[in-house]
C-alpha positions, 0 to 999 in steps of 0.5 A: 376201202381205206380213208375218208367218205366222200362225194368221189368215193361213189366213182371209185367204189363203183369201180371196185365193184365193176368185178363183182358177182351178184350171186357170190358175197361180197366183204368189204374191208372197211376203215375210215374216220368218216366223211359224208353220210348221204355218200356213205348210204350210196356206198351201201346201196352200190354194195347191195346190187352187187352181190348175194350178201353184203359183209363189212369187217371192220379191223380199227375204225368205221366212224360216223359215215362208216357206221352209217355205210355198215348199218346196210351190211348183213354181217358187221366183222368186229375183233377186239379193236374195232370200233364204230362211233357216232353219227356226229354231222360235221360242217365247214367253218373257216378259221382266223387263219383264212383255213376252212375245219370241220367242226361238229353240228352238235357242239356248235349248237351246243355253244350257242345254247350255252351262251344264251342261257349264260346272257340271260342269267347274267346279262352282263356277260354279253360281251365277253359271249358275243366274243366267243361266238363272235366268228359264227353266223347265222346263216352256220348256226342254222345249217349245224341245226339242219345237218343234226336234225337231218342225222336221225334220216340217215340212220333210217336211211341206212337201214333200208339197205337192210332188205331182211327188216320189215318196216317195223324192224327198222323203226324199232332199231332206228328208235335205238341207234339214233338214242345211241349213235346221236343224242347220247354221244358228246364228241366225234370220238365216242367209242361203239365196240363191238359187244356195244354194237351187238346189243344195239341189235347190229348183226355183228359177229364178234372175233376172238383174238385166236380166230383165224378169220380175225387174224387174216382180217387184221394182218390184211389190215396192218399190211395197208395201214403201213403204206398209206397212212393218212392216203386213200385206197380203194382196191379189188381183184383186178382194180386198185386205186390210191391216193396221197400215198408215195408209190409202194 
């Protein structure tokens, strides 16, 4: 599954699995810069009726909604590029231009954090404040504050596609992750590797260059990171689907 997370990800994943055995494993072959959180935690729940053990190897990224997908995985495959991030909330704005970008809910608020406490330290730099946060509303600024508060219960969430926790287990790690993949984190690119996911108490399984199991990963990986570029995949056995990509 190659590309961003999205609400239409359920129906195509849901394809993928149409082939899958519950009694066997499943690996899913992730690589995504993120997307939607409450689509990704679906994803996980899908994987998890489908198979005995639930695997996620992780060849580059899995951002934000990835990790969030990988938090409901028994196993996380990582190799000496891979990367988990952030969960780092995203809302649309519309730009100068009439376009819509996606802009992290935590530096908006952070930005009109930083502009309060600037006015009431010196008044006289309202304007020149008012100006630079003159495209936002309110009506966004509470929908920035919304998503991050919702954040930390997509991180327990996540994990309770996680059946081999107890309650305690998953409060404790969620303690952890939300410090960590939430609070800490100042922008959406923030780096997890994998001795960074390790000691968050992720079950990860850190591939050395020399494995063989990476080196089947990463040529597997390399061989579709070729074709699609910026496209979408989703492919199994017996289903592929890709979008935006020109034919192979």
């Amino acid at each position: 599954m190659l590309g961003q997370i999205f609400p239409y990800s359920v129906t195509q994943f849901e394809d993928l699995l149409s082939v899958s055995d519950p009694d066997t494993d499943l690996h899913l072959l992730l690589n995504t810069p993120g997307g939607d959180g409450e689509t990704a935690i679906r994803l996980a729940q899908q994987a998890r009726a489908r198979c005995r053990s639930f695997t996620v190897a992780v060849p580059d990224i899995a951002k934000s909604a990835g990790t969030l997908l990988a938090l409901g995985a028994d196993q996380i495959l990582m190799g000496p590029p891979s990367d988990l991030g952030p969960v780092d909330p995203q809302i649309s704005l519309q730009a100068g231009d009439g376009t819509y970008r996606f802009q992290p809910a935590k530096a908006i608020i952070e930005a009109v954090r930083h502009a309060e406490h600037t006015v009431q330290e010196h008044p006289e730099t309202f304007p020149l404040q008012a100006a630079l946060l003159g495209s936002l509303t309110a009506v966004e600024v509470q929908a920035a504050r919304n998503v991050l508060e919702h954040a930390g219960t997509q991180l327990r969430l996540a994990l309770r596609n996680r059946p081999d926790l107890s309650a305690d287990e998953r409060r404790e790690l969620a303690g952890r992750l939300e410090e960590r993949l939430i609070e800490e984190p100042q922008f959406h690119g923030a780096i997890i590797s994998a001795t960074d996911a390790a000691e968050l108490g992720l079950p990860v399984t850190r591939l050395a260059p020399t494995d063989l199991q990476w080196q089947r990963v990463w040529q597997l990986w390399t061989r579709y990171a070729s074709k699609i570029g910026n496209g979408q995949l989703y492919e199994s056995e017996r289903v592929s689907l890709i979008y935006g990509v020109q034919a192979f």
